[in-house]
C-alpha positions in Angstrom: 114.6 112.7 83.4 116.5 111.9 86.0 114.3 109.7 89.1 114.7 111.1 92.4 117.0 109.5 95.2 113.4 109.2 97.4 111.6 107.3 94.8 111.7 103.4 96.1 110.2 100.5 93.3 107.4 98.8 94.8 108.0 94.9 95.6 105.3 93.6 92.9 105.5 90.3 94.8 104.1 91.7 98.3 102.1 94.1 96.9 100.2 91.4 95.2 99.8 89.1 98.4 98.9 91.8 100.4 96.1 92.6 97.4 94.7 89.1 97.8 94.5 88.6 101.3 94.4 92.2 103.1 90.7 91.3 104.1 90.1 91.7 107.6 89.2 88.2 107.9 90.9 86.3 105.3 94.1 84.7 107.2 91.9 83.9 110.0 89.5 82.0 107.5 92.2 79.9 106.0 93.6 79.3 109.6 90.4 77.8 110.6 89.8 76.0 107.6 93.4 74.5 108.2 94.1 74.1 111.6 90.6 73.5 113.2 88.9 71.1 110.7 86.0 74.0 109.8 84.2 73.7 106.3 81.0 75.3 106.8 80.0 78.6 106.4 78.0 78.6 109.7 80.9 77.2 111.6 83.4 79.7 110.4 81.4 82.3 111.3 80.6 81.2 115.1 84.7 80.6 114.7 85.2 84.2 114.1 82.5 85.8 115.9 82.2 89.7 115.1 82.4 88.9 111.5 78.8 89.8 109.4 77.4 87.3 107.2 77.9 89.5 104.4 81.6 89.9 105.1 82.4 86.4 105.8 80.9 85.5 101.9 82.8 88.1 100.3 86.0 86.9 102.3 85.1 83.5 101.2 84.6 84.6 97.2 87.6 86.4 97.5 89.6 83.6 98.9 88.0 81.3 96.4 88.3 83.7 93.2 92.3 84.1 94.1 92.7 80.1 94.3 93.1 80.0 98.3 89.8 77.6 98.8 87.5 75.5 97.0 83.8 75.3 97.6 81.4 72.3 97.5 77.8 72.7 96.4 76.4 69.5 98.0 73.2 70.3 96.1 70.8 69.8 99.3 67.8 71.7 100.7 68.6 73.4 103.1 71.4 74.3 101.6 75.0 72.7 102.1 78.2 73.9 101.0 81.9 73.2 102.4 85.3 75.1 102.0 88.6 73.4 101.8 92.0 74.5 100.5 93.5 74.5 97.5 96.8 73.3 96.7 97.4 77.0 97.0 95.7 77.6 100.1 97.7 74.4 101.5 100.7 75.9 100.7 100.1 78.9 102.8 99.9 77.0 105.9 103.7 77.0 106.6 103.5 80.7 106.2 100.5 81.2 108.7 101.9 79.0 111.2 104.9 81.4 111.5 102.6 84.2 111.7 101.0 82.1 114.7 104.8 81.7 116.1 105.4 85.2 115.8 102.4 86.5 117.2 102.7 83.9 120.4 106.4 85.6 121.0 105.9 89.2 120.1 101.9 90.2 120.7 101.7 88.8 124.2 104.5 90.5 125.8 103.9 92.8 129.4 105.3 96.4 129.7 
């Protein structure tokens, strides 16, 4: 069978990025875990604002699950934990600080 001249192959490689961090809120979680020093749950979500509690923990689980951040138990009453990137997550930064670049130049334009 002969494939037709309209079917195009899927890039695996995007399609897998896009998979892992299409949230709503997941590249502006790793931004403000890399660019303005925030760890704690309660900090990214006065950060982000609109986000629900709910939403910001599966983000986090998410990000965490697919190697993006690491989370810190400090074991403490009331309870304590911390995000930080992984070598992964770290590795992204370059990449979101073009998408920073590129939104500064192309999103803010008049007319």
């Amino acid at each position: 069978m002969k494939k037709s001249p309209l079917s195009i192959q899927r890039c695996a490689t995007v399609s897998t990025l896009q998979k892992m961090l299409g949230g709503k809120w997941k590249i502006e979680i790793l931004y403000y875990i890399a660019f303005q020093d925030v760890r704690r749950f309660g900090e990214l979500r006065r950060h982000i604002g609109e986000i629900t509690e709910s939403s910001l923990t599966k983000q986090l689980r998410e990000l965490e699950s697919d190697g993006f951040i690491s989370r810190y138990d400090f074991q403490e009453t009331p309870p304590h934990v911390e995000y930080s990137l992984t070598d992964l997550g770290k590795s992204f930064i370059p990449v979101i600080e073009h998408m920073k670049k590129w939104g500064e130049e192309n999103l803010n334009r008049t007319g």
